[in-house]
N, C-alpha and C positions, 0 to 999 in steps of 0.2 A: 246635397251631396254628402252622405254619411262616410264611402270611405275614398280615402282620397289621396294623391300622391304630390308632394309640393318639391318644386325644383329652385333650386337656387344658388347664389355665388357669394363669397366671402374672400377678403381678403386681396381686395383689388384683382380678383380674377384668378388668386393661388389657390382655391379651395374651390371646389363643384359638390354640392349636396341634393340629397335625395330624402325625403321622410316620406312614410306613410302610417294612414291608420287601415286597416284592414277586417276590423270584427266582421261583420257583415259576410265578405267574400270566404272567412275562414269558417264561420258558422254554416254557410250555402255546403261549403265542401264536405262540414262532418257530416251534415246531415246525409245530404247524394251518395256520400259513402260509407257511412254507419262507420266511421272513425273510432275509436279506443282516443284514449286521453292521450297518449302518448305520439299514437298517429295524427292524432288532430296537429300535438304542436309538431310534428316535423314539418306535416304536410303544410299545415299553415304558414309556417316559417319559410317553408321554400317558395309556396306560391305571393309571399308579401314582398320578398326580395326576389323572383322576377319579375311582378309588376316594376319595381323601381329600374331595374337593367332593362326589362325590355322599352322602357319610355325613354332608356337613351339610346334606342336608335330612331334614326330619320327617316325611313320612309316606312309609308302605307303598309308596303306586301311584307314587310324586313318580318323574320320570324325568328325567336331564341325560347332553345332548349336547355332546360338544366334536366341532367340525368344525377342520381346516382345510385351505385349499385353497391350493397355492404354486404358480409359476412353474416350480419348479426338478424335475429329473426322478422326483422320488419321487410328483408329483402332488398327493397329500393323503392324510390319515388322520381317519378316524371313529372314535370312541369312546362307547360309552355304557355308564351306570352306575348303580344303585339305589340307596338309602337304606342297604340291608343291607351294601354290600360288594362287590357284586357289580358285574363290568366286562366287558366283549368289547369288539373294536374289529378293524379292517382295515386295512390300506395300500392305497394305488390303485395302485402300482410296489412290490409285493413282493421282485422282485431286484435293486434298483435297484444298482449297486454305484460306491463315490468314491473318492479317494486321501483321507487323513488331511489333516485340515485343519493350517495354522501349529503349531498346538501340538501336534500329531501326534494328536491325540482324534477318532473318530470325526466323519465331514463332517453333521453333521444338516439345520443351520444350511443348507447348501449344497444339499442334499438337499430344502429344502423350497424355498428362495429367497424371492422376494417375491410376500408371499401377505398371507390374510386366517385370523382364528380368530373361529370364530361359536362362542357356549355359549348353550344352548337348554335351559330348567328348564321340565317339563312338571309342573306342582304340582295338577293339577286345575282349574285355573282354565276358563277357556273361551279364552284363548289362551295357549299357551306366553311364556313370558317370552323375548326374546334381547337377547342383549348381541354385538356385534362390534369387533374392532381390526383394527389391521393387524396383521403378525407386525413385529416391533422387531429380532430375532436370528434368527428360525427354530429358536434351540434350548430351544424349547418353555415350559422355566420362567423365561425373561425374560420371555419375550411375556403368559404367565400374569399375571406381577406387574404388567404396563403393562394388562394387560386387569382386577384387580381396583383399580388405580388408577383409568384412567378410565372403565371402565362401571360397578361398584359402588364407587369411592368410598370404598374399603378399601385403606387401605397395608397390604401384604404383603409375606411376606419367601417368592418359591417357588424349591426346591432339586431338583431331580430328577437322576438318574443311572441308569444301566446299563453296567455292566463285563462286558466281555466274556472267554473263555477263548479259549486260541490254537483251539481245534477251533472256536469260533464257539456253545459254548452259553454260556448265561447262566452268571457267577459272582455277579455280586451286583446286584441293583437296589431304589430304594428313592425314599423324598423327603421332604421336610416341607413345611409351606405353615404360615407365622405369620402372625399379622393383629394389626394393633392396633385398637384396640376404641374406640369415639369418646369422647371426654373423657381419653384416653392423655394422659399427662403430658408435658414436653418432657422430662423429665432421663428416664422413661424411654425415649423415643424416642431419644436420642442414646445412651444405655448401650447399647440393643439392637442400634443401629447399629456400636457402636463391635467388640462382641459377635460380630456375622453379620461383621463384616472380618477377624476373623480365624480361622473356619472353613475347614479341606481344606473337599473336594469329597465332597458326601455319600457316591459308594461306595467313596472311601478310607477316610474313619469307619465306614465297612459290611465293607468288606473287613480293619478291623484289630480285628473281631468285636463292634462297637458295636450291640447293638439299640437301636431308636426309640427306647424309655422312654432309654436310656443316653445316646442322641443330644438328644432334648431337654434333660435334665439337664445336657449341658453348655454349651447355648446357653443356658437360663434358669434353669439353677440355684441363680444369686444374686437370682432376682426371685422366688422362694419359687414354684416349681413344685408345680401339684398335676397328678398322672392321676386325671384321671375316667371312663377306659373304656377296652376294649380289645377289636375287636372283629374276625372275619377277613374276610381279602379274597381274592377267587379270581377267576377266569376262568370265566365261565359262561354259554352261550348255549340260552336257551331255546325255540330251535327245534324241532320236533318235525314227524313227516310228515304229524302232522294238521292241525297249523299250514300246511302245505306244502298239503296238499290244497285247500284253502280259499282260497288265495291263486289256485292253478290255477281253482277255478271261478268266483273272479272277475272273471275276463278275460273270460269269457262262452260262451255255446254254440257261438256260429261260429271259436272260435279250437283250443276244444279238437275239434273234430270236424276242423277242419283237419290238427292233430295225429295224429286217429285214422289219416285218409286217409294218413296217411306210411307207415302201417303198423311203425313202431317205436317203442322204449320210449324213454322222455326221462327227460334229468338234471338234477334243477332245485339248483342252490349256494346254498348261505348264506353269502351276504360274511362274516358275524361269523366263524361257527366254522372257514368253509371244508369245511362237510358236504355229500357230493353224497344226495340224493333221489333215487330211481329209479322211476319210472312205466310198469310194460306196458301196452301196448293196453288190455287187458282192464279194468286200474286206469281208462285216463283214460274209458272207456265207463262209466263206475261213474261218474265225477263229471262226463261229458257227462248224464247221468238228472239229478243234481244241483242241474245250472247253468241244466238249462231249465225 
């Protein structure tokens, strides 16, 4: 299990924590998507911190979306994620490419500019839940922690990263997401404070070979850290050409018989994976019979 998501409690039940390590899942994504550096670490970052929020929900079907949409020329990135671990997600400017911002760190921030983060938790209910902020930084886990401030009402503590190699693959990506737990103390709130000030940047802890269990430990090791699970995260889009086929005769009889009239075979994309679908003639006559 290369990357991985560990859940755990501190502080007699005051504190719930989330880490991950993610290289793996974020490298699947530049590659599927011919990512730019700068894309790499948005995307990365957003798809690291849903794997951790989507494994805090309870059931099987539960499905959450992070959207957001910015001013700045990267456009936006969607991400969505399962209860299991599982994440895919796209950029809307795949090559977008920046100079290094002030502190010479990838421009994400600049990348996104001023925007909006919608999270949409599809739990079975009869409507999805959503929550929206503005973006605060653009660099994704501030805005996270302003967005579980004022739409859920949860102080949190989110860290995300992506380090990059000089060739532009992934060397290290990861994150945590802490939350304090309603009736937190004050002396623990100011310890955990004092604690998260003086943390590197989570993929220097990642890059000087800290695993998550290693990185909690030493943000809450003095508040009596327990792991309670461990469980993997990957990159995985459940698209399929039968999925594909079904979506095509949904559009209806007079669209795909248009189709036919072209006399050529069509390429239908999956934002998620970036998979093309191929359709001969002959196919879409097969779900022209279908559609009518």
């Amino acid at each position: 299990m290369t990357d991985y998501i560990v859940r755990a409690t501190a502080a007699d039940g005051q504190i719930r924590a989330f880490a991950s390590t993610t290289r793996e899942l974020v490298e699947y994504a530049r590659k599927a998507h011919n990512t730019s550096p700068v894309a790499t670490a948005a995307l990365g970052r957003l798809l690291t911190a849903a794997g951790m929020m989507g494994v805090m929900m309870k059931g099987d079907d539960d499905l959450l979306t992070i959207k957001i949409e910015g001013d700045g020329p990267i456009g936006g990135l969607t991400v969505t994620a399962d209860s299991r671990g599982d994440v895919k997600g796209y950029v809307f400017n795949p090559g977008v490419m920046l100079p290094p911002n002030e502190k010479g760190k990838l421009d994400v921030g600049g990348a996104l500019g001023v925007g909006v983060l919608s999270v949409i938790r599809d739990v079975g209910l009869k409507e999805p839940y959503v929550g929206q902020t503005i973006l605060v930084t653009g660099e994704i886990a501030e805005d996270l922690t302003y967005y579980y401030a004022t739409s859920e009402q949860t102080p949190s503590s989110v860290a995300l990263g992506v380090l990059m190699n000089k060739d532009n693959t992934v060397r290290q990506a990861g994150g945590f997401i802490l939350q304090l737990m309603p009736g937190a103390s004050e002396e623990i709130i100011s310890r955990l404070e004092k604690t998260l000030g003086e943390i590197n940047s989570i993929t220097s802890l990642l890059d000087q070979g800290n695993t998550p269990e290693m990185i909690l430990e030493h943000i809450l090791g003095e508040f009596g850290l327990e792991i309670l699970d461990k469980m993997p995260t990957r990159f995985y889009c459940n698209c399929t050409k039968e999925r594909v086929e079904k979506a095509i005769i949904s559009i209806g009889a007079k669209e795909i018989q248009d189709m036919i009239d072209e006399g050529k075979s069509i390429q239908v994309n999956c934002h998620f994976c970036n998979k093309n679908y191929e359709f001969s003639v002959e196919e879409l006559k097969e779900l022209l019979a279908k559609a009518r």
